[in-house]
N, C-alpha and C positions, 0 to 999 in steps of 0.2 A: 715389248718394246714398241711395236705397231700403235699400240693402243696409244701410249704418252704423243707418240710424236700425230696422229691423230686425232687429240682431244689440242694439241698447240697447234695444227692448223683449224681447226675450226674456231677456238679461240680467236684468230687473226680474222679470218672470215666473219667471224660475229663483227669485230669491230670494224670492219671494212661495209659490212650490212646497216649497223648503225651510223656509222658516216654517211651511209648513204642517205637513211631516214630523217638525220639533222637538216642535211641538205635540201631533201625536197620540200621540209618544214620548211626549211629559211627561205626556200625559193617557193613557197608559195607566200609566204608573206609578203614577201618582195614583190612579189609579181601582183599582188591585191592592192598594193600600194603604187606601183606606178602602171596598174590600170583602173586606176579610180576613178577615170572617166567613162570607162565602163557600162554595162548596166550593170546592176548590182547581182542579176539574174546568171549571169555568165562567170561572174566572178566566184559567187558561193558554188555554182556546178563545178569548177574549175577547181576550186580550193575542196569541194568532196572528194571530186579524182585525186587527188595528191594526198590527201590524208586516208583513202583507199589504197592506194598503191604503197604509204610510206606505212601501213598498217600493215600489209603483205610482205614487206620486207624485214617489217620488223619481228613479225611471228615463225619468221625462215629463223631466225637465231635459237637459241639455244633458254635464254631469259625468255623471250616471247613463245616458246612453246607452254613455256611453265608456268608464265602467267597465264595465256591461253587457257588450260587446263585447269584452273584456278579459276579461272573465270566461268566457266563449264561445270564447275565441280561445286561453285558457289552459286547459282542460277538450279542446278537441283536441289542442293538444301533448303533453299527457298520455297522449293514449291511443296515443300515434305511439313515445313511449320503448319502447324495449327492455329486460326487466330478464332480469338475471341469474338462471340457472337455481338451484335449488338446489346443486348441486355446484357452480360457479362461485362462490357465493357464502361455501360453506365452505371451499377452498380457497384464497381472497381472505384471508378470516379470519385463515386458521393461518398465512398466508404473514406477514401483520400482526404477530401476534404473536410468532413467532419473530425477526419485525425487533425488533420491541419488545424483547426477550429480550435479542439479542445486544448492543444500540445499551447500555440498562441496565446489562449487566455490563461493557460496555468502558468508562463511566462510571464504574463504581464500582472497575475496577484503577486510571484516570485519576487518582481521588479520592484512593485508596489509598496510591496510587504518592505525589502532591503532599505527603499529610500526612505521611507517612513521613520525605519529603524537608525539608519545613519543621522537623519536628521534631527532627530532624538534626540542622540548622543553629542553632535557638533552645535545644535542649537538653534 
């Protein structure tokens, strides 16, 4: 019974966390715009801090840990791929292209061929 009624306050918490990240979003916006006299220097430092800070609130939730993790989990698969050497890569290529090549001109005898045939028969 602990359990439910603590998975619905943190529910509420979540969305009280994300109200809070809308807000620092909109108030930095706001705040980029009526200091746009500015340097532009102060402004972008300004708007990091708040998309740092609206990032740390957002990762206190329950969705932002998971994507978090997601995001951590997706950064090491990356680095496990194997890519293809250079020469593997160009020989992939040309091998591509010559499909392409061939596949294209037996379309266009196909083409050829039909309208030739049509025009036969219609005159």
């Amino acid at each position: 019974m602990s359990t439910n009624t603590e998975t619905s306050s943190g529910n509420t918490l979540d969305w009280l966390k994300w109200l809070i990240v809308v807000a620092l979003l909109g108030g930095g916006v706001y705040g980029n715009w009526f200091y746009q006299d500015e340097s532009l220097l102060l402004r972008v430092l300004g708007l990091l801090v708040l998309a740092g800070v609206a990032l740390f609130v957002a990762v206190q939730t329950e969705r932002g840990r998971n994507t978090w993790n997601l995001i951590k989990e997706a950064r090491s698969e990356i680095r496990r791929v194997v890519w293809p050497t250079n020469q593997e890569t160009t020989q992939t290529t040309m091998v591509v292209l010559a499909l392409v090549l061939v596949f294209a001109l037996i379309l266009w005898g196909l083409d050829s061929l039909l309208s030739w045939f049509v025009s036969s028969i219609i005159g």
